[in-house]
C-alpha positions in Angstrom: -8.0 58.0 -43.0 -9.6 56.9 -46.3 -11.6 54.6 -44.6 -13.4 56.7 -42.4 -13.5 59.9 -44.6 -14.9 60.1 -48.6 -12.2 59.0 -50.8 -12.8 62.3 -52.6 -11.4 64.4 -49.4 -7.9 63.3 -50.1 -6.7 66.1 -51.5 -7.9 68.6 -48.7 -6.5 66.2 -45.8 -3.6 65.6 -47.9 -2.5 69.9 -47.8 -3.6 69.6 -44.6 -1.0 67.2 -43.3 1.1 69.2 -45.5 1.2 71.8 -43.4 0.6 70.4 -39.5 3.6 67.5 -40.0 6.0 70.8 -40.4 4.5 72.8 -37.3 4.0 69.0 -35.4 7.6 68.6 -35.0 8.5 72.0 -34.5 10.3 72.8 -37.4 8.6 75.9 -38.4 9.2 78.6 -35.8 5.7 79.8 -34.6 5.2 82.2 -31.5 4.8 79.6 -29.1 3.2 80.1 -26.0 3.3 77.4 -23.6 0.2 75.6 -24.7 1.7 75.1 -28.6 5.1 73.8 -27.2 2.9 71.3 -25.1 0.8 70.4 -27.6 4.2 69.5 -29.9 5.7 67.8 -27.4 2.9 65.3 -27.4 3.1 64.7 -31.0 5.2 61.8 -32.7 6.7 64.3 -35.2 8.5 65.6 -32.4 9.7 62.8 -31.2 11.3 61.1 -34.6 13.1 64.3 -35.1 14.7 64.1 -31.4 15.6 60.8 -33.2 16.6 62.0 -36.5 18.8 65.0 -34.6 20.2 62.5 -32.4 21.5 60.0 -35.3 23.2 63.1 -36.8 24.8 64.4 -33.4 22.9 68.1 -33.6 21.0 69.8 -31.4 18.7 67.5 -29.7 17.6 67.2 -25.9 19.3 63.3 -25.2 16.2 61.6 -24.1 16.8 58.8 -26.6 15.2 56.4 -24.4 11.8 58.9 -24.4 11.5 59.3 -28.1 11.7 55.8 -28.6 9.0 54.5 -26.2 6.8 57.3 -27.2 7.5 56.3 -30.9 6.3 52.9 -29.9 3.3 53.4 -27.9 2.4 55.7 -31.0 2.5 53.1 -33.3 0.5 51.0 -31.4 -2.2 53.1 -30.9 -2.3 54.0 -34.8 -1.3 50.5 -35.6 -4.9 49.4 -33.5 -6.8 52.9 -35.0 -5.7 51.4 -38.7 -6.9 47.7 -37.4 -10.4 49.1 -35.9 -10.9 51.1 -39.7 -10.3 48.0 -41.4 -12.4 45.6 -39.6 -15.2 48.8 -39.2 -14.4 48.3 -43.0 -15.3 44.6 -43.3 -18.3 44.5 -41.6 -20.2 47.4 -43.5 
């Protein structure tokens, strides 16, 4: 993110993250209506704590093989986002 935003905004995203990682996976109970809950589900925080759960035999949903493909595809799509900063980067 530092590439594309002013160094000096690291703070602000930094308490932002703060607070969406905890409500991306779901963690913080939140009236949900059905929108929210979909929203989470398509986040990655969701899915590493399926994973997380899963390794520690609690609650979890047993779509193992879900969480880890989305896990996957997510960081490829941030691993090509961080490759496309850094070469936008280069060339200014």
């Amino acid at each position: 993110m530092g590439y594309l935003l002013d160094p000096n905004s690291a703070d602000s995203i930094l308490t932002l993250s703060l607070i969406l990682v905890p409500v991306a996976c779901g963690s913080i109970p939140l009236l949900r209506p059905q929108i929210v809950q979909d929203l989470i589900a398509f986040s990655p925080f969701y899915h590493y704590r399926q994973l997380v759960l899963s390794a520690v035999n609690l609650n979890y949903d047993n779509q193992l093989f879900l969480h880890l493909l989305w896990l996957l595809w997510a960081c490829a799509a941030f691993g090509l986002f961080a490759a496309w900063s850094y070469q936008r980067d280069r060339t200014v």
